[in-house]
Steps between C-alpha positions, in 0.01 A plus 500: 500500500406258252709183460664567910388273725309686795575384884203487690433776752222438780316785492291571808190712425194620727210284358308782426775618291537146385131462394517873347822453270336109379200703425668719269701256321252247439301856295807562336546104374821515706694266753487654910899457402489695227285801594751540847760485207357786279390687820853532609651514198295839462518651827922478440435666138305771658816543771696496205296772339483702757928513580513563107241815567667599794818531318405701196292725736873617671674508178219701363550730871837531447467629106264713609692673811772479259324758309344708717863599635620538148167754444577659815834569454460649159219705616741638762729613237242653274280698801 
């Protein structure tokens, strides 16, 4: 997003949440803005990750169904 201009978004967060997430960013040398940013910027890659997976996991099903039916069938016209 560099060079867009942001809009502002109030954000209301539980002060202990608040207080927790500061915390962290002030260890990491990092704005409260900026380590919401990253946070959800991650949590949406892992989503993203996770759909990919999810996808090659049922192609991978389907090739392998695929070939037990092919195995099947020629063992039913070898046996």
């Amino acid at each position: 997003m560099a060079g867009q201009q942001q809009t502002p978004y109030p954000l209301r967060l539980a002060p202990e949440l608040r207080e927790t997430l500061e915390a962290i960013a002030k260890e990491k040398g990092r704005s409260l803005n900026a380590e919401i940013t990253l946070r959800l910027e991650e949590s949406l890659k892992v989503q993203v990750n996770a759909q990919a997976d999810s996808d090659l996991i049922k192609l991978i099903g389907a090739e392998i169904r695929q070939i037990v039916r092919e195995e099947l069938s020629l063992a039913k016209r070898v046996g």
